[in-house]
C-alpha positions in Angstrom: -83.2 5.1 12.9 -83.5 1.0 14.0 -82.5 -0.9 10.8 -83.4 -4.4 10.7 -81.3 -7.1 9.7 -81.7 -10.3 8.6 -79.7 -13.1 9.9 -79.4 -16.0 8.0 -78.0 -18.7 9.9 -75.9 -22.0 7.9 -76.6 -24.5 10.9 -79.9 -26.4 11.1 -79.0 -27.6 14.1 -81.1 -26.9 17.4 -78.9 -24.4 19.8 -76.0 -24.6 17.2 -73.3 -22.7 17.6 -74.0 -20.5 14.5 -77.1 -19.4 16.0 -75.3 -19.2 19.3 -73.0 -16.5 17.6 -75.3 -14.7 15.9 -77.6 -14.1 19.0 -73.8 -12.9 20.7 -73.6 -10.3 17.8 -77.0 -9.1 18.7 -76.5 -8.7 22.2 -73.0 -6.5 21.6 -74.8 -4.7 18.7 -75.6 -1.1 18.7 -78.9 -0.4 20.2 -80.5 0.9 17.1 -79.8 -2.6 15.0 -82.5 -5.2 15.2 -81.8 -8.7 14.3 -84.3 -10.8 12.6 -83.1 -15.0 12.5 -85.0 -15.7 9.4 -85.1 -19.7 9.4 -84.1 -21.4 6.5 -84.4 -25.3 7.6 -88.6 -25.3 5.6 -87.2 -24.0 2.5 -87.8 -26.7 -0.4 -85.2 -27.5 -2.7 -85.3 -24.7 -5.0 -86.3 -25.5 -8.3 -87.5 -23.5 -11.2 -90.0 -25.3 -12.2 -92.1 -25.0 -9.4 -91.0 -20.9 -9.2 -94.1 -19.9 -11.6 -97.1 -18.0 -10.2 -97.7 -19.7 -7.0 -94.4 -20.4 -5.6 -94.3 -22.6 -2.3 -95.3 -20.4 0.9 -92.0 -20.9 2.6 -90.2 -19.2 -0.4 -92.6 -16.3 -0.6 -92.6 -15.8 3.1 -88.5 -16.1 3.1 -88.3 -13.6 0.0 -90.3 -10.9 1.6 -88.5 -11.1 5.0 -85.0 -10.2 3.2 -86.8 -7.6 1.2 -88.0 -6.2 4.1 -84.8 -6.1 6.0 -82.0 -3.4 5.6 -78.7 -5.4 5.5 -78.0 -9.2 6.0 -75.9 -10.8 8.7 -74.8 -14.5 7.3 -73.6 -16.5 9.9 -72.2 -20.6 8.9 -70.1 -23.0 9.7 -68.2 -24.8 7.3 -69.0 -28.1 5.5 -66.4 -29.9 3.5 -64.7 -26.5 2.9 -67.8 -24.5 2.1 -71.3 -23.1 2.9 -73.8 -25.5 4.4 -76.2 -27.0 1.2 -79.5 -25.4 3.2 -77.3 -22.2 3.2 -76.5 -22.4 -0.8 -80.1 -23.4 -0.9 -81.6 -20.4 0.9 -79.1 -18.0 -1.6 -80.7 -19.9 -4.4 -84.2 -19.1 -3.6 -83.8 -15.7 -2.0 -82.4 -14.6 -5.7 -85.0 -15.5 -7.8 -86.8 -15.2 -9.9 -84.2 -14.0 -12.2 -83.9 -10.3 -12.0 -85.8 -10.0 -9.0 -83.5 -11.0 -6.2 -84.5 -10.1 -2.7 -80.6 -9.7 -2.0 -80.0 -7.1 -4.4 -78.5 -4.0 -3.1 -78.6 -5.1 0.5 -75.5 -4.5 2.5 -74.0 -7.6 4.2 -71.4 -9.5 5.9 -70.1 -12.7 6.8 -69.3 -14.7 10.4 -67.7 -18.1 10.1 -66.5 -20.7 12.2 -66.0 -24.1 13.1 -64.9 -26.4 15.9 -61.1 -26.8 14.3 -59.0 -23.9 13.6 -59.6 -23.2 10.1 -62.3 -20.9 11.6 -64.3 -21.9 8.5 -62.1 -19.9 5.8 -63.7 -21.7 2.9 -67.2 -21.3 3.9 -66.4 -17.6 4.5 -64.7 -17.0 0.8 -67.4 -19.1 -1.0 -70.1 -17.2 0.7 -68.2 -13.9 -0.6 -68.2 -14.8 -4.3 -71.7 -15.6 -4.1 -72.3 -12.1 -2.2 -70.3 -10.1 -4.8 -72.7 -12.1 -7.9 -75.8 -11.4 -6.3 -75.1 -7.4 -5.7 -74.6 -7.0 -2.2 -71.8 -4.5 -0.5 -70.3 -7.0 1.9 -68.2 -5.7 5.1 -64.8 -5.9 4.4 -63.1 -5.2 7.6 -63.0 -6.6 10.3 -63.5 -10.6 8.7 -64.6 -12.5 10.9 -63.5 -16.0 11.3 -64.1 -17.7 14.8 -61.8 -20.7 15.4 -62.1 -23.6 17.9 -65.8 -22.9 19.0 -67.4 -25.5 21.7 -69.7 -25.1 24.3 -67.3 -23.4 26.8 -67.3 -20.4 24.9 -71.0 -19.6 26.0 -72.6 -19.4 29.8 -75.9 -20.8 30.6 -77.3 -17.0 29.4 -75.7 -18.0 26.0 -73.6 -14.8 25.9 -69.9 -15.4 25.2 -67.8 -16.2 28.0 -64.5 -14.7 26.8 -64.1 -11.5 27.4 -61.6 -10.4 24.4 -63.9 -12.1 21.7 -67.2 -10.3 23.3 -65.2 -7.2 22.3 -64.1 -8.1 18.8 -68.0 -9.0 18.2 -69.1 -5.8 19.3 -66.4 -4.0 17.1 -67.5 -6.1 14.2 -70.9 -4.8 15.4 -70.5 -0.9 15.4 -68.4 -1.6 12.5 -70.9 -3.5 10.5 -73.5 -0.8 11.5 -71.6 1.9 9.8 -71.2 -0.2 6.6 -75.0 -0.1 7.2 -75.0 3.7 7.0 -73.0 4.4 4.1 -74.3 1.2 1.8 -77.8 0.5 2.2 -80.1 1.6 -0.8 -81.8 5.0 0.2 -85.9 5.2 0.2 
């Protein structure tokens, strides 16, 4: 069975090294896992005023495409010891209205990093408490934080050039696949 997941990336930024990652994971992924970048850079500012019965387009499109998915592959770098604000933004309007959160139920799992060698911890753990408030089994095991990333780490194909981290992805791959399996909501 192909599950879909939906990967939300924290960087707006053209070729960032988030979405660099992220296209890495799906290209050591198991076959049967198709990833879906759902953009979050056209989201307005949520606001609750504004979330009555016509809701902006960008919202309702970016709610159904999580609904739609399986699982949820969040992959940021860390600002000032936390998630991107387009990131926190995207979590904001992906869970509401109140009690109907497109997140619910979904499992999911976290991929930091940063240029520096904090690996973008805090960005990771805030992410997490957020996760754990708004339902969603997140992977455990293996966590992945990814430390001192720059351009080398990726050929002109954009697949990582270091062999030993290739093969932790694709662990964190199979392994995240499982979780998959044994979490996601039954039809």
């Amino acid at each position: 069975m192909t599950r879909t997941i939906a990967t939300i990336v924290g960087s707006l930024r053209a070729n960032s090294n988030s979405e660099r990652i992220a296209k890495a994971i799906a290209a050591e992924a198991p076959k049967d896992l198709r990833f879906d970048i759902v953009a979050i850079g056209d989201l307005p500012l949520f606001n609750p005023d504004v979330d009555g019965e016509t809701p902006p387009a960008a919202w309702t499109t970016f709610r159904a495409r999580i609904k739609s998915a399986d699982a949820v592959l969040f992959v940021t770098p860390e600002y000032n010891r936390s998630v991107p604000g387009a990131l926190k933004n995207a979590i904001d309007v992906g869970s509401r209205p109140y009690g109907r959160s497109a997140f619910a139920g979904k499992p999911a799992a976290v991929v930091s990093s940063s240029v520096g060698p904090i690996s973008g911890f805090g960005a990771n753990h805030h992410l997490r408490q957020s996760l754990a408030f708004l339902d969603m089994p997140t992977l455990q095991q293996p966590e992945v934080y990814l430390g001192g990333v720059n351009d080398g780490w990726f050929g002109a194909d954009g697949r990582l050039t270091k062999d030993d981290t290739r093969a932790f992805i694709g662990k964190f791959a199979q392994t995240f696949a499982e979780w998959i399996e044994r979490t996601a909501p039954r039809a």
